[in-house]
TORPA-607328 format. One record per residue (C-alpha): x negated, y, z negated. Coordinates in nm, 3 decimals. Each point is the difference from the previous one (the first is absolute). Last residue first. Layout:
% residues N
<xx:X; yy:Y; zz:Z>
...
END
This chain:
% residues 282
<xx:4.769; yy:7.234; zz:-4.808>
<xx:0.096; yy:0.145; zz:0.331>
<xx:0.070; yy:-0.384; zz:0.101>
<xx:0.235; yy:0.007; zz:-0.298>
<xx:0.093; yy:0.265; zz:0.038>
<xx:0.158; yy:-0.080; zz:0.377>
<xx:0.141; yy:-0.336; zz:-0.113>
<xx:0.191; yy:0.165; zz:-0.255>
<xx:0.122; yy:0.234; zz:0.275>
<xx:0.134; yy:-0.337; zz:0.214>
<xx:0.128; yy:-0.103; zz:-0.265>
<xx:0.170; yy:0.266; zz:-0.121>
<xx:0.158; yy:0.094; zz:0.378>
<xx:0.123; yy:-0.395; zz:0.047>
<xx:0.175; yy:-0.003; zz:-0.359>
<xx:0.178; yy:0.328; zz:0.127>
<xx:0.078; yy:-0.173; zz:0.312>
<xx:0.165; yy:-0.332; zz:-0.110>
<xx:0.173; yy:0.277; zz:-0.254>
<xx:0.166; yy:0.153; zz:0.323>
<xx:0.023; yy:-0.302; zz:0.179>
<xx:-0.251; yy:-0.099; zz:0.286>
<xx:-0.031; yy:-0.078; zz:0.346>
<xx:0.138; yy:0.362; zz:0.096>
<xx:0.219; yy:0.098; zz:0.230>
<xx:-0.111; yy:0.244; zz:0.281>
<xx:0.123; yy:0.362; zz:-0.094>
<xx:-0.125; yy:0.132; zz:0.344>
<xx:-0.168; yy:0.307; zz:-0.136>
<xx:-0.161; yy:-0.282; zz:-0.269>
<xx:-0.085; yy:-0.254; zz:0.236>
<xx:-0.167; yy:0.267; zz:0.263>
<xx:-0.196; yy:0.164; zz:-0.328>
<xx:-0.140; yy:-0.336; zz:-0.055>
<xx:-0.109; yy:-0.088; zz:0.378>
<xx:-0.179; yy:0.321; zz:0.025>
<xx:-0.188; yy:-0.077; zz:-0.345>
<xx:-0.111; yy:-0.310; zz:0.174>
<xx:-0.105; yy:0.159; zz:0.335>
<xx:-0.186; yy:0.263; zz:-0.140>
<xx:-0.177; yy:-0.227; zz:-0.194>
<xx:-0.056; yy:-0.241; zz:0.295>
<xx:-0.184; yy:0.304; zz:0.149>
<xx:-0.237; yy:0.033; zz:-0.223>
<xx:-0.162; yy:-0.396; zz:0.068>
<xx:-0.238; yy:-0.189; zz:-0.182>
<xx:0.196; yy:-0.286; zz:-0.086>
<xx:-0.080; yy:0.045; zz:-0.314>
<xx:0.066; yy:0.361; zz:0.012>
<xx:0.299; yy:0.011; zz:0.122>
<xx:0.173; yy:-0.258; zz:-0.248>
<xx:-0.165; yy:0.180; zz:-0.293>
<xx:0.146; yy:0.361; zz:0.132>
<xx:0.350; yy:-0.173; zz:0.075>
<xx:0.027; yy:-0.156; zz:-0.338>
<xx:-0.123; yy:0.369; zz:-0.184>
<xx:0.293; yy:0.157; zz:0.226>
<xx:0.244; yy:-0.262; zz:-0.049>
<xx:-0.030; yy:0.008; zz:-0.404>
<xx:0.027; yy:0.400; zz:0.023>
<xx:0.318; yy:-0.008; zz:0.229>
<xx:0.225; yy:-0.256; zz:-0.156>
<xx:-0.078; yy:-0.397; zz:0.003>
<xx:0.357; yy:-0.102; zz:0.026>
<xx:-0.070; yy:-0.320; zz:0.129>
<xx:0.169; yy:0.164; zz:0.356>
<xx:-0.222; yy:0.301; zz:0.010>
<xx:-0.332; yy:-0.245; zz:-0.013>
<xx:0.190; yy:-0.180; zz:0.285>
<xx:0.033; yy:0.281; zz:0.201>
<xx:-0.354; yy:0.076; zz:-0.027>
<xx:-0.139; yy:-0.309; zz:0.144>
<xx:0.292; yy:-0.017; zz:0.239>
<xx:-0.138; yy:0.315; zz:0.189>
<xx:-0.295; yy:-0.173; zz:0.055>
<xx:0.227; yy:-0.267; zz:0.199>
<xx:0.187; yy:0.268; zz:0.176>
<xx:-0.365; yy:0.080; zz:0.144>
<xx:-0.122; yy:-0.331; zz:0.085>
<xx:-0.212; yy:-0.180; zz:-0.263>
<xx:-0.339; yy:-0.109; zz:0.108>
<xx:-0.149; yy:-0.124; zz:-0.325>
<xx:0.108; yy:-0.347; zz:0.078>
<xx:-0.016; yy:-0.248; zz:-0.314>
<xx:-0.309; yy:-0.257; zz:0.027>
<xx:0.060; yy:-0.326; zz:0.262>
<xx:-0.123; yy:-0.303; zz:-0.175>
<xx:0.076; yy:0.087; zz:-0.383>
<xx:-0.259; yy:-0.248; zz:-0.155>
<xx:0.159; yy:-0.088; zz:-0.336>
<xx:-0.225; yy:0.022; zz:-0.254>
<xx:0.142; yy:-0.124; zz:-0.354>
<xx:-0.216; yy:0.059; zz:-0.313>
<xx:0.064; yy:0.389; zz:-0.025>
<xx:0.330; yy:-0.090; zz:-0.118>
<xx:0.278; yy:0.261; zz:0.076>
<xx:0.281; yy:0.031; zz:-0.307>
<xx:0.292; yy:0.204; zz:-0.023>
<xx:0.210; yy:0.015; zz:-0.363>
<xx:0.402; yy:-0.007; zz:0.017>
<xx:0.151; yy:0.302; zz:-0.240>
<xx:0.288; yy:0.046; zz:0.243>
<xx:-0.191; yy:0.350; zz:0.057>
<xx:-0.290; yy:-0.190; zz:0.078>
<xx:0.178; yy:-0.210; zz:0.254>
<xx:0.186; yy:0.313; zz:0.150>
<xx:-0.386; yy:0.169; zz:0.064>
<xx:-0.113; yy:-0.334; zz:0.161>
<xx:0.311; yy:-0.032; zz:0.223>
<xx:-0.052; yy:0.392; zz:0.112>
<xx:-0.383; yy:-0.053; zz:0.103>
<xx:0.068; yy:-0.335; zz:0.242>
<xx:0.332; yy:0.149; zz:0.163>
<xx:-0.166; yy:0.346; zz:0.041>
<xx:0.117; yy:0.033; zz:0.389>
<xx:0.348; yy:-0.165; zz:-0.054>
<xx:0.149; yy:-0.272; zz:0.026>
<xx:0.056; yy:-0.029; zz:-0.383>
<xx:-0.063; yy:-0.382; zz:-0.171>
<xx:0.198; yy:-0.173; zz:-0.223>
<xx:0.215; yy:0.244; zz:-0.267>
<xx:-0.286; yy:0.013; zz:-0.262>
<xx:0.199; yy:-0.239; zz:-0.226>
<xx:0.019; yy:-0.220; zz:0.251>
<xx:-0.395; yy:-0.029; zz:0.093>
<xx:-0.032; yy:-0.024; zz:-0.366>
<xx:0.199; yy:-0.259; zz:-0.092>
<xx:-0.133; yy:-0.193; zz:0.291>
<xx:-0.382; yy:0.061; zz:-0.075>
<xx:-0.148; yy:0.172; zz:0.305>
<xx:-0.326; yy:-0.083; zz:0.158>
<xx:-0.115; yy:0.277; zz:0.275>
<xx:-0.236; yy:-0.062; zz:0.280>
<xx:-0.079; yy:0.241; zz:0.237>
<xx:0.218; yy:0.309; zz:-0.187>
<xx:-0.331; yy:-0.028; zz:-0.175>
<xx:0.046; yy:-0.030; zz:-0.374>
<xx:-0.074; yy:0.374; zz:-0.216>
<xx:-0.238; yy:0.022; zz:-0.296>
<xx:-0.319; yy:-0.105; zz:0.083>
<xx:0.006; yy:0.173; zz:0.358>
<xx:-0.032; yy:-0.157; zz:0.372>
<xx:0.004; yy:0.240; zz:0.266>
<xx:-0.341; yy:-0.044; zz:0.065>
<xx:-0.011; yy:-0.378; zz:0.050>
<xx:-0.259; yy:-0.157; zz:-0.220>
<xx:-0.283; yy:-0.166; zz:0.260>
<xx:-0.050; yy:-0.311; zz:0.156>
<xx:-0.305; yy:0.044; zz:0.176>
<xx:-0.054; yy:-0.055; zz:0.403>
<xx:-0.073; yy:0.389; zz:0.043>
<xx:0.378; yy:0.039; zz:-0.167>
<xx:0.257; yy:-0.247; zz:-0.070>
<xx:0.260; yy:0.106; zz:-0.215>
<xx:0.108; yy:-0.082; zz:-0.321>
<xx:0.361; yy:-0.008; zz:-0.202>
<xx:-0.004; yy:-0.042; zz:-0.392>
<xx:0.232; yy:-0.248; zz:-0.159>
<xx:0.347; yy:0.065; zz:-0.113>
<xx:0.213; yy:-0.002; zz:-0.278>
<xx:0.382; yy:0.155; zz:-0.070>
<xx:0.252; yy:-0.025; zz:-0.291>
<xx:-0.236; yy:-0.107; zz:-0.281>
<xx:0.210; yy:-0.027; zz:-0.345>
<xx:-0.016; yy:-0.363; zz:0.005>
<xx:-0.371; yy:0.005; zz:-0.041>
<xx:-0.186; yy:-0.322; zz:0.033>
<xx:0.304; yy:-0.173; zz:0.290>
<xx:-0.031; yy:0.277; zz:0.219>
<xx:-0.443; yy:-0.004; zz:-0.027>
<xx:0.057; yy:-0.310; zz:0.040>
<xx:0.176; yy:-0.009; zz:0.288>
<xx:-0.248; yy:0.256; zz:0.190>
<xx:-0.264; yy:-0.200; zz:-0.088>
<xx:0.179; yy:-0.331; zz:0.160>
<xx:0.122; yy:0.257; zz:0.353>
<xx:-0.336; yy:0.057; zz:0.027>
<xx:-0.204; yy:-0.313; zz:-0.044>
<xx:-0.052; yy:-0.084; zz:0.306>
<xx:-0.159; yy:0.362; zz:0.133>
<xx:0.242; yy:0.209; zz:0.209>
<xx:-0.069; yy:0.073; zz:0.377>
<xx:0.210; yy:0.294; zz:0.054>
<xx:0.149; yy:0.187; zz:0.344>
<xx:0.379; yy:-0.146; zz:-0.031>
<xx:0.040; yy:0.216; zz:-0.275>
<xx:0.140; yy:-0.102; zz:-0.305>
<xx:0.346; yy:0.051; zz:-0.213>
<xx:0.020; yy:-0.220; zz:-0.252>
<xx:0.303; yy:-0.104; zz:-0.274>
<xx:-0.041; yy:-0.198; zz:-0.308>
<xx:0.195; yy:-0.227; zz:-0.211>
<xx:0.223; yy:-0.096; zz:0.281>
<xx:0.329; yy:-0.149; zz:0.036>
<xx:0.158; yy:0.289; zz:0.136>
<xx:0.098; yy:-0.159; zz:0.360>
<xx:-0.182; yy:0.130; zz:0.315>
<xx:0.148; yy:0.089; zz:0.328>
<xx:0.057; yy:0.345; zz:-0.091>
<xx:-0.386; yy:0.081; zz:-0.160>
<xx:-0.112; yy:-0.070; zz:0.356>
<xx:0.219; yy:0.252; zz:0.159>
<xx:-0.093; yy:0.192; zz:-0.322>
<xx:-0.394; yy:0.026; zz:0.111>
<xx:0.080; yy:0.140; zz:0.356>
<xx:0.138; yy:0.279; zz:-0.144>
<xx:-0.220; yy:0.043; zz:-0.258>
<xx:-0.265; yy:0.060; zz:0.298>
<xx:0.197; yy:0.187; zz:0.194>
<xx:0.097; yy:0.224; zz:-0.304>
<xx:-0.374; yy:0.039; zz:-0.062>
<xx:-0.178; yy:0.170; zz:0.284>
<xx:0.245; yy:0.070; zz:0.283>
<xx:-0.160; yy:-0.038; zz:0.324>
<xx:0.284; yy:0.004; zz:0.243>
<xx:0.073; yy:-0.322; zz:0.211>
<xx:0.317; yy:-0.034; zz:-0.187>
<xx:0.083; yy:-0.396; zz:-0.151>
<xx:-0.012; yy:-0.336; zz:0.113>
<xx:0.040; yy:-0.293; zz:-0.187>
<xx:-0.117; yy:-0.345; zz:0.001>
<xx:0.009; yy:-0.225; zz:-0.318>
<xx:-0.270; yy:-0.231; zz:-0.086>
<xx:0.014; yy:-0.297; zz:-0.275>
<xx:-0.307; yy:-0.180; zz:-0.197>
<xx:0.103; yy:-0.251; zz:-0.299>
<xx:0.044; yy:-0.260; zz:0.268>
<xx:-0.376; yy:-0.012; zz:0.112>
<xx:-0.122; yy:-0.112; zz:0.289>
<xx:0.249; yy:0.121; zz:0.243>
<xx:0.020; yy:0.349; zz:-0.151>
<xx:-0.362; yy:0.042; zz:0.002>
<xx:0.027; yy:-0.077; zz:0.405>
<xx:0.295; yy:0.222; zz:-0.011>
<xx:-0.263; yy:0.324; zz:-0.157>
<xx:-0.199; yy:-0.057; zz:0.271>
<xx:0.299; yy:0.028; zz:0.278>
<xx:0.161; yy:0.277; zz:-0.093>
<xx:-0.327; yy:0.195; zz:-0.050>
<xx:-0.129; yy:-0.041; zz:0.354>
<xx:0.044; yy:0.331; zz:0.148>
<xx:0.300; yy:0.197; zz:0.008>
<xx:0.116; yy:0.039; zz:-0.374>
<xx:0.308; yy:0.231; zz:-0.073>
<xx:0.026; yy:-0.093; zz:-0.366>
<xx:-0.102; yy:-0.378; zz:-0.053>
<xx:0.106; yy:-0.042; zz:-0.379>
<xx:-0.214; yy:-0.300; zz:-0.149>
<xx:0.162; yy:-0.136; zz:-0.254>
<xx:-0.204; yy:-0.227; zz:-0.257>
<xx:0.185; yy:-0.211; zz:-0.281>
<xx:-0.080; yy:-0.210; zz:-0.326>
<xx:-0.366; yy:0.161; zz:0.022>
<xx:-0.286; yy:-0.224; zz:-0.057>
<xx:-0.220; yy:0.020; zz:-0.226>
<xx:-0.341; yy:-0.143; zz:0.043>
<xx:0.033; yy:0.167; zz:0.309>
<xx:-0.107; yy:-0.151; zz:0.347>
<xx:0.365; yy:0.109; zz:0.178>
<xx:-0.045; yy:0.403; zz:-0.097>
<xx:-0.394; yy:0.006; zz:0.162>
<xx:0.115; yy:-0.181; zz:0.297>
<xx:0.303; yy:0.270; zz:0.029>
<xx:-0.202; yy:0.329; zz:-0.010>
<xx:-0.266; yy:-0.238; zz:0.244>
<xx:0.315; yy:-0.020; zz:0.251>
<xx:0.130; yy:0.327; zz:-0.070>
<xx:-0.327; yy:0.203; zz:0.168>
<xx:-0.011; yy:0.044; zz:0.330>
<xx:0.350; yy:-0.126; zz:0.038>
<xx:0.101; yy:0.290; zz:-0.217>
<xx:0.227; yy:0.186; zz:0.272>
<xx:0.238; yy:0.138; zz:-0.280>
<xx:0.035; yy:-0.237; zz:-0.297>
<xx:0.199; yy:0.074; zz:-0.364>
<xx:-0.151; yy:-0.273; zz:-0.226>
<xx:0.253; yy:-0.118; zz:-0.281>
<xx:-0.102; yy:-0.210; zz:-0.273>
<xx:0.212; yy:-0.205; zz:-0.225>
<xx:-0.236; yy:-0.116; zz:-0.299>
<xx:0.192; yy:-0.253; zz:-0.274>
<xx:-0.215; yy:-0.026; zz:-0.323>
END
């Protein structure tokens, strides 16, 4: 199976180098790698050309976008400069971050798992963080949803799902449209891949306002939100962040923000997500 993966790189030079060592010693190896250099002023330029010198398969492409922290849609952003340079002859379709050290059999499990069940849209390992000197299972990481980290897309799927959304949400709303395409999800527990710099919990204020727009934008409606933004809050321990998040949906709604979703995109979304709910009840 062909593997294009694109890794979306703000001052990584800490890190991209060992993200990158880990990618080139596969027992797969991907048909293309573009690193997307978004704004970068340390060292991550030139890392990332030594790869490129060494191996023809890996290209870079320099952009520079707002200084403003914008979870998600700067992200995305930077991920479709690198999808624009790329033909479509790919089987599969990766978006990493340039913070991983992936084991060398990754991106071969992840194949077959692609190539067992042709109905499988999306696959993923697990993501763990170093804590006390022990690899340990990164919090944020749950059975049934892939890390925004490192997501595995089937073509047909990732087209049928309308590519990626810059938005705050991106790695929630692509997993909801999958299912409601009928594509299945997997994670396998089998593949650690040490995440090297674990996801900031220090969102600015407009950016825990985005939380809860983006739960109005998948059409989640009031109740769903509330029960999200209550189980957000509390795992992160944090009252206040509720507040914030059901601030941030009632903004999007008074200001009629557009949504990610269709209609009956969103109706699916809502009966999932309340299946979900009794079922955990249950």
């Amino acid at each position: 199976m062909n593997f294009y993966i694109i890794i979306p790189a703000h001052n990584e030079a800490t890190f991209i180098g060992q993200t990158l060592e880990s990618l080139v010693g596969q027992t797969l190896l991907p048909k293309q790698l573009v690193v997307v250099n978004d704004n970068s002023t340390d060292n991550t330029q030139s890392i990332v050309e030594d790869y490129q010198a060494r191996f023809n398969w890996i290209s870079l492409v320099n952009t520079s976008s707002s200084e403003q922290h914008l979870p998600g849609s700067k992200i995305i952003n930077a991920f479709n400069k690198g999808l624009d340079i790329l033909d479509d002859q790919y089987d599969i379709i990766c978006k990493f971050d340039a913070d991983l050290i992936f084991p060398k059999n990754y991106l071969e499990q992840i194949a077959d798992h692609f190539k067992t069940n042709p109905k499988l849209g999306m696959a993923a390992g697990f993501c763990y963080i170093k804590k006390n000197g022990v690899w340990i299972l990164e919090n944020l990481t749950r059975k049934d949803h892939i890390r925004g980290a490192l997501k595995a897309y089937r073509k047909a799927c990732f087209e049928q799902i309308g590519q990626l959304k810059p938005s705050m949400g991106w790695d929630t709303v692509d997993e909801l449209l999958a299912k409601y395409h009928g594509w299945e999800i997997l994670t396998d527990e089998s593949l650690h891949v040490n995440h090297l710099k674990p996801t900031s919990e220090s969102y600015n204020k407009a950016s825990k306002y985005l939380q809860g727009e983006a739960m109005y934008k998948m059409r989640y409606g009031f109740w769903i939100t509330l029960l999200s933004a209550l189980k957000l809050a509390y795992k992160k321990r944090s009252l206040h962040l509720f507040r914030d998040y059901i601030k941030g949906y009632f903004k999007a709604k008074s200001n009629n923000v557009e949504f990610l979703v269709s209609k009956e995109e969103g109706q699916f979304i809502r009966q999932l997500r309340w299946n979900g709910i009794f079922n955990k009840l249950k």
